[in-house]
N, C-alpha and C positions, 0 to 999 in steps of 0.2 A: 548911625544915629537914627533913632526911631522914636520920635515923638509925638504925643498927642497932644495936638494945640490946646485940648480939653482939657490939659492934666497941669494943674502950675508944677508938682514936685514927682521927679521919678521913682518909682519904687526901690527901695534899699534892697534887693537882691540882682543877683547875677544877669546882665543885659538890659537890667531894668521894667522887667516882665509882668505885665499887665494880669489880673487872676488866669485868664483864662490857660495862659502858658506856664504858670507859676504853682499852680495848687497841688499840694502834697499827692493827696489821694492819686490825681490825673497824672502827675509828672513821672516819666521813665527815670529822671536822672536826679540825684541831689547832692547839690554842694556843699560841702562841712567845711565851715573856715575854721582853723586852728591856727592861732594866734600865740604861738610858741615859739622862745628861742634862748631856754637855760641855758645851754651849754656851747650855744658860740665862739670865738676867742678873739677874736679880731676883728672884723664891723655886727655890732649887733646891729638890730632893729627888723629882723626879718616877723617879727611877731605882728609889723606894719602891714608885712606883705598881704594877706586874705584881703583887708579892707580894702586895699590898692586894686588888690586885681580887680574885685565887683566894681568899684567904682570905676574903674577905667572902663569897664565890659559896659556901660551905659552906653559908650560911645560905639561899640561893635555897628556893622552892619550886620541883621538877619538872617538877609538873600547871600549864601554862599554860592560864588563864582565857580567855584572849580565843583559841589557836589551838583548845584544847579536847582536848589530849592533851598526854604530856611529850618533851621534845625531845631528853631525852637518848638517847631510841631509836634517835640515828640515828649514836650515838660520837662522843663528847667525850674525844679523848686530849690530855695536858699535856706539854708538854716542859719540861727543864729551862730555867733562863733561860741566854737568849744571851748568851757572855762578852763585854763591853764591850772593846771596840779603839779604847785612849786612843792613839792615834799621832795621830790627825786624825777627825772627821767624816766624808771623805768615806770612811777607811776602814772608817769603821764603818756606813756607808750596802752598801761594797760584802759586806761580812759579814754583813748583813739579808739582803741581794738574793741571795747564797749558800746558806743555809739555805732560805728563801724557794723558789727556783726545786729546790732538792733535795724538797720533801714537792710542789709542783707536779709534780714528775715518778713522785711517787708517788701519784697524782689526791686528793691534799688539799684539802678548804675549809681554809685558812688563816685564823685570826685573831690579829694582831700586837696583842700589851699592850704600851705603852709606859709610860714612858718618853719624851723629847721627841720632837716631830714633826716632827725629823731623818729618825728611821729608817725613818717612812711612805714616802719615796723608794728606797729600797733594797728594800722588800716591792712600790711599785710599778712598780720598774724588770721586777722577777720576772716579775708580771703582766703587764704590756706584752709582754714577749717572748712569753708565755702564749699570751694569747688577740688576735683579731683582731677588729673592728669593737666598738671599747673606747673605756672612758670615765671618768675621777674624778668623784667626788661629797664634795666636800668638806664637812662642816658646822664651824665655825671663826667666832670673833668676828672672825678677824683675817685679812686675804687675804694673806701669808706671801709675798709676792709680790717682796721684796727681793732685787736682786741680788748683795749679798753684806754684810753685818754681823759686827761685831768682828770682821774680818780673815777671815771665810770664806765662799764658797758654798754651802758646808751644812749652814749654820746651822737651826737651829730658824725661823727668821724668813725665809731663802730658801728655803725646801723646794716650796713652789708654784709659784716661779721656772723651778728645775731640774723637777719635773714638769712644767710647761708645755712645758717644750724637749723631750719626746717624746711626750705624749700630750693628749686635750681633755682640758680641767677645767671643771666647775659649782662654784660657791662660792655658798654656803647661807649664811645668818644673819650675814653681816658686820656689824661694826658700826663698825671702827675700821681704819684703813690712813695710810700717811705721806705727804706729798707726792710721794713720789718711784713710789709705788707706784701713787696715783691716775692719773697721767702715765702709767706703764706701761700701766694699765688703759683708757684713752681709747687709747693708740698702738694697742693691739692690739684696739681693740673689744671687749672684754671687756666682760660685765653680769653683774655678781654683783649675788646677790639679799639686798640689803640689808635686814637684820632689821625687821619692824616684826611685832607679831602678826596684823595683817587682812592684811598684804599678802603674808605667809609664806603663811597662811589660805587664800588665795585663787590661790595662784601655782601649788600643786603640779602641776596639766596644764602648765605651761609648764618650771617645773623639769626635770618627766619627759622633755619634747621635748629637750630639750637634751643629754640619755644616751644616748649608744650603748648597742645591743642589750646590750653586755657593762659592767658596772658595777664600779668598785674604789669604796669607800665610806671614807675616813678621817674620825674623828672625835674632833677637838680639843676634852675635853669645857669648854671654856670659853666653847663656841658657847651653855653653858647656861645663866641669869639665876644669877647669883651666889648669891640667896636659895636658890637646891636644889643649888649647885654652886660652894662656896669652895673647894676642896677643888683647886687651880690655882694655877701661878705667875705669871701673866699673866691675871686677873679683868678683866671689862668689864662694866659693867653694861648692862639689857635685856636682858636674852638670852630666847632659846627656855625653854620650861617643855618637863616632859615627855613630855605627849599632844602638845605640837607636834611633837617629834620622834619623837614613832612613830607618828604618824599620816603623815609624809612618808615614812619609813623604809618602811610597809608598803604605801602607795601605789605605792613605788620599787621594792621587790621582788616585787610584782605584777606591772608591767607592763615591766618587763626583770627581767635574770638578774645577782641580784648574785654578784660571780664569789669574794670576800672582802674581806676589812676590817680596817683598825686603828681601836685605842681609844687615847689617847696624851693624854699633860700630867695625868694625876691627880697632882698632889702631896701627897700625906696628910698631911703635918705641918700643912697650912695650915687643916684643916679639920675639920668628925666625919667618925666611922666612916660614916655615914649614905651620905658624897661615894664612899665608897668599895664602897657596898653597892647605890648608884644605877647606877654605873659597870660592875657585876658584873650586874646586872638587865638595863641594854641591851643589853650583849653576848648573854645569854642569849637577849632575845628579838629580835634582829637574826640570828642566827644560827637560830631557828626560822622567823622571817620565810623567810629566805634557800633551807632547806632541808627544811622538815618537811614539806610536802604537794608536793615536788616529785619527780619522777622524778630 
């Protein structure tokens, strides 16, 4: 919490950032809330999630513990959220990918709040055209890997599909996929790294190998055990706790260059505030990971 006794009301962006940390021009990094969730099936409301996460991030602390300085040194600007393009999915993938590749051509670190993990494809279409010897990092209970559900391609549930059709993908802490998708997974040789705590534990050097130099990271937070993450429309139980996942996260952005990242599926209704102040915490330090002690 960082308050200015001077201030009655805190700024409506990310941590609550005063100009000086906040201003387009100055800031390395900008957040795009995307307030998205057509194609859901079972708890909507993840279109809540962007607002949730900033306003819970008011409550952050600055001074990171473990980097040993505050992150926001390095500009954290908020954009307004991205207006929702209810015509179809895939138009709303290409309306991500648009804003997306506009702040990439302004040298942005990008981070997408969603909303469903539809529109992680349209941020990493951006990406891909971006950068060269590239690579996803998925963490997700679920390998998304369907080639089309309730009548569409761009579903929340095909979105690994259509990334796979342009760039590699790693898949981190699975824990659940359908028949149709294990089949995909054997055709194409595919090894995702199925959840277990030792075997996560023990797998990070091989995880790593599997990354191009250049890194996109999306993160379905339902990759997380339900006990610290109900706060989802599609819960699986086992999942990651939270030193599993920053302990890979900082592994990852050590030994390549994570380029940006989506956070996506918080659904607030389903949970406490807690799911949603967890949510606002990894970004924070996935984005210090990424970019505090780097040139």
């Amino acid at each position: 919490m960082n308050q200015d006794p001077g201030r009655f009301l805190q700024q409506r962006n990310f941590g609550g950032l005063p100009p000086a940390f906040s201003d387009f021009d100055t800031a390395r990094v900008t957040v795009l809330p995307v307030p998205y969730d057509s194609t859901t099936e079972w708890h909507s409301g993840t279109r809540k999630g962007p607002k949730s996460i900033i306003e819970a991030s008011f409550y952050l602390e600055w001074f990171d513990i473990e980097l040993g300085g505050e992150t926001i040194n390095i500009g954290i600007h908020t954009l307004p959220e991205l207006e929702p393009a209810m015509s179809s999915p895939r138009d709303m993938a290409d309306r991500v990918e648009a804003a997306v590749r506009n702040l990439l051509d302004k040298s942005k670190f990008v981070v997408t709040l969603g909303g469903e993990h539809s529109i992680s494809y349209g941020a990493i279409r951006a990406y891909n055209a971006n950068y060269r010897d590239f690579s996803v990092l998925q963490l997700d209970a679920h390998t998304d890997l369907r080639d089309q559900y309730l009548g569409t391609e761009y579903s929340h549930a095909c979105v690994m599909r259509r990334v796979i059709e342009i760039c590699p993908i790693t898949q981190v802490g699975i824990r659940s996929m359908s028949l149709e998708e294990n089949e995909f997974v054997a055709t194409k040789g595919l090894k995702p790294f199925i959840y277990s705590q030792e075997d996560i534990s023990s797998s990070t050097d091989k995880i790593i190998q599997t990354l191009a130099p250049n890194v996109y990271i999306t993160i379905d937070l339902d990759v997380f055990d339900p006990s610290i993450m109900s706060s989802v429309g599609t819960p699986e139980p086992g999942g990651m706790l939270w030193q599993d996942v920053l302990n890979l996260l900082f592994a990852v952005s050590h030994k390549r260059t994570v380029v940006g990242f989506d956070i996506v599926e918080l659904c607030p209704d389903q949970g406490s505030d807690a799911c949603s102040f967890l949510a606002a915490k990894l970004a924070y330090k996935l984005i210090g990971y990424s970019l505090m002690f780097k040139k």
